[in-house]
C-alpha positions in Angstrom: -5.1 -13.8 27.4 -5.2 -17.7 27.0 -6.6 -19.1 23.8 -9.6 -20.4 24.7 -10.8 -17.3 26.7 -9.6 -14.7 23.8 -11.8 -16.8 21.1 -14.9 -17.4 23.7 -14.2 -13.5 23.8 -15.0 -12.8 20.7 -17.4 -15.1 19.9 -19.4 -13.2 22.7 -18.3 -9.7 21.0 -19.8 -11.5 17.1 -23.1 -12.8 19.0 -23.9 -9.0 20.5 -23.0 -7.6 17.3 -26.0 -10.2 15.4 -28.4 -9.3 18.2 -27.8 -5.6 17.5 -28.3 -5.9 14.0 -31.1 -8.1 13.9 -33.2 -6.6 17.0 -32.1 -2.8 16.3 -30.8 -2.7 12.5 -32.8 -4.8 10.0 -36.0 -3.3 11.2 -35.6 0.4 10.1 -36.9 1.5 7.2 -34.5 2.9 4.7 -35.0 6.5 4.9 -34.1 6.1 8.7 -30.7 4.0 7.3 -29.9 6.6 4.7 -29.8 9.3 7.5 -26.7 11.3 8.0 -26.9 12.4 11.7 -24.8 15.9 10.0 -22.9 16.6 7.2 -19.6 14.6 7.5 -21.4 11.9 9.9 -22.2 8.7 8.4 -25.7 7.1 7.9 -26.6 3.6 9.4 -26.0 1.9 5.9 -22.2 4.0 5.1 -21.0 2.5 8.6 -22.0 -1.2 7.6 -20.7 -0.8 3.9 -17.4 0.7 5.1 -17.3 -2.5 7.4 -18.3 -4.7 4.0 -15.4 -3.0 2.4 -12.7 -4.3 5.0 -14.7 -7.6 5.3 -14.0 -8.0 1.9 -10.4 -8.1 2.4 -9.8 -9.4 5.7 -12.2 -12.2 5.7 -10.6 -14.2 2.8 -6.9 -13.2 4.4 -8.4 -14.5 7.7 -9.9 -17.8 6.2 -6.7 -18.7 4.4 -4.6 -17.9 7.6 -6.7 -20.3 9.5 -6.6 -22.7 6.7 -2.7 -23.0 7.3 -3.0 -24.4 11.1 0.7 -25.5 11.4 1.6 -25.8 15.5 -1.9 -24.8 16.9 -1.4 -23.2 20.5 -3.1 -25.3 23.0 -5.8 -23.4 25.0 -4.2 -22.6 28.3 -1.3 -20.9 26.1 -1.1 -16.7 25.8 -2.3 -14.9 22.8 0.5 -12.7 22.3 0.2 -9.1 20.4 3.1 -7.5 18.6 3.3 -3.2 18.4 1.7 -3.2 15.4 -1.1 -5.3 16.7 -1.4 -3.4 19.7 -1.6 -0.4 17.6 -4.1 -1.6 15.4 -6.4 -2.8 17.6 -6.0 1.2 20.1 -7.7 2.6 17.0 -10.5 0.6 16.6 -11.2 -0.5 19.5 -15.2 0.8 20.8 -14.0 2.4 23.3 -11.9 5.0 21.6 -14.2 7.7 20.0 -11.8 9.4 18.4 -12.5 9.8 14.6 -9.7 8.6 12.5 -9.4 9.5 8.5 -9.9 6.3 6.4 -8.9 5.3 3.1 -10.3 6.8 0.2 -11.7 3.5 -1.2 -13.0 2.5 2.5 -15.0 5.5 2.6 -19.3 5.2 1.7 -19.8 8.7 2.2 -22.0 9.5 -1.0 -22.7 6.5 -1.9 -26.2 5.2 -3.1 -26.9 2.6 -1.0 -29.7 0.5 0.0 -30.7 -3.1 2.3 -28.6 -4.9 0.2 -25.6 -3.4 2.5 -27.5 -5.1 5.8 -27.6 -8.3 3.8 -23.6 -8.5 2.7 -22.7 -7.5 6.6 -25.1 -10.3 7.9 -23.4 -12.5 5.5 -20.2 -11.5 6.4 -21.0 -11.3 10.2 -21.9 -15.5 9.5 -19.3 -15.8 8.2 -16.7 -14.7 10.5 -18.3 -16.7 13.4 -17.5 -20.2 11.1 -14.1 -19.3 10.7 -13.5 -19.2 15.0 -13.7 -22.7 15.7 -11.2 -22.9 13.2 -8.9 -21.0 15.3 -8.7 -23.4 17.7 -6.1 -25.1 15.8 -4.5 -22.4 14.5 -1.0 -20.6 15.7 -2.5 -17.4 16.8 0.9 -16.1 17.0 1.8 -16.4 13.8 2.2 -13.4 11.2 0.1 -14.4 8.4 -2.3 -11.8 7.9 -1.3 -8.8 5.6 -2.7 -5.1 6.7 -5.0 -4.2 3.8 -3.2 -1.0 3.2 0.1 -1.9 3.4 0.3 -5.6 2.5 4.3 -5.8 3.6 3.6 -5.8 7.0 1.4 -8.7 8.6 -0.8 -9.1 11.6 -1.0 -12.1 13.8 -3.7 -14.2 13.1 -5.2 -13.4 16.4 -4.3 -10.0 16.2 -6.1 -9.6 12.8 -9.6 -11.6 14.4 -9.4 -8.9 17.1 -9.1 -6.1 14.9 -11.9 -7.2 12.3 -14.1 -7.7 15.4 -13.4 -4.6 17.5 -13.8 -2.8 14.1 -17.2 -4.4 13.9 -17.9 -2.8 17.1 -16.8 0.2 16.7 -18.8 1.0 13.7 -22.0 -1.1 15.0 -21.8 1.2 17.8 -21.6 4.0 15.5 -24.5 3.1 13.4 -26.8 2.5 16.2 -26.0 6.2 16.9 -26.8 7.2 13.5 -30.0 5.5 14.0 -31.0 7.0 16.9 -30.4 10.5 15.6 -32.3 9.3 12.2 -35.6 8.5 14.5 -35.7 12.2 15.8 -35.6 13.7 12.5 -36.8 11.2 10.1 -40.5 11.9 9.6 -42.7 8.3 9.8 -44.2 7.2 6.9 -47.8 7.5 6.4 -49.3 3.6 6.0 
């Protein structure tokens, strides 16, 4: 995919993401964001502070790759994705509802949390879509991203902005599921 249409792709992906979680998200009352649609299934707020845990890592890592423009690739150039890119991305990508195991310290199941979670996400979300026009005058090609759990081996820049913002979607997707389950058993409030 050429440059420009690869970052005006995800820019599209980050702004459906914000209207999801300000429309759909931030309006729920807690007990419908502490809901676990079963057992092992995550709540609304574990799927946003498992995506706070990676944005942790991966933001900084992204904002220091794109700090380090070097030979920026003009727009009409390919965005090229290595195995390892490729691979990443096939796992998180929205489409694929296949549950995967994740790390230990990735994992909010049992956690205690509360709004606080939507507030670091919406941050982060912000975030993320400052660092893309950045990218513009980046090498997307270039390995300069480390994967979080094994910091030897190293994304593309492009390839890691894809796979932060698939992720996103993948577990966006998931929480608006948790939510809807949460409204059919979560009992209202009286006012």
């Amino acid at each position: 995919m050429h440059t420009a249409a690869f970052l005006t792709d995800l820019d599209h992906r980050l702004s459906s993401i914000e209207t999801i979680l300000q429309q759909e998200l931030l309006p729920l009352p807690e007990a419908v964001l502490n809901h676990k649609p079963a057992p092992q299934s995550w709540s609304v707020l574990e799927c946003l502070e498992h995506l706070n845990r990676y944005g942790r890592y991966y933001l900084p890592a992204l904002e220091q790759a794109l700090g380090h423009s070097g030979t920026a690739l003009r727009p009409t150039e390919e965005v090229t994705f290595s195995w390892l890119g490729r691979k990443s991305y096939e796992m998180v990508r929205p489409e694929n509802r296949k549950a995967h195991n994740t790390l230990a310290r990735m994992n909010p199941a049992r956690s205690h949390l509360g709004r606080t979670v939507l507030q670091e996400f919406r941050e982060q979300l912000s975030f993320l879509k400052t660092l893309l026009p950045l990218a513009y005058h980046t090498n997307l090609n270039r390995k300069a991203v480390p994967v979080e759990f094994f910091r030897l081996l190293k994304l593309q820049v492009g390839e890691a902005l894809l796979f932060v913002v698939a992720h996103m979607q993948r577990h966006v997707q998931q929480a608006q599921r948790a939510a809807v389950a949460a409204t059919h058993h979560v009992a209202p409030q009286p006012a």
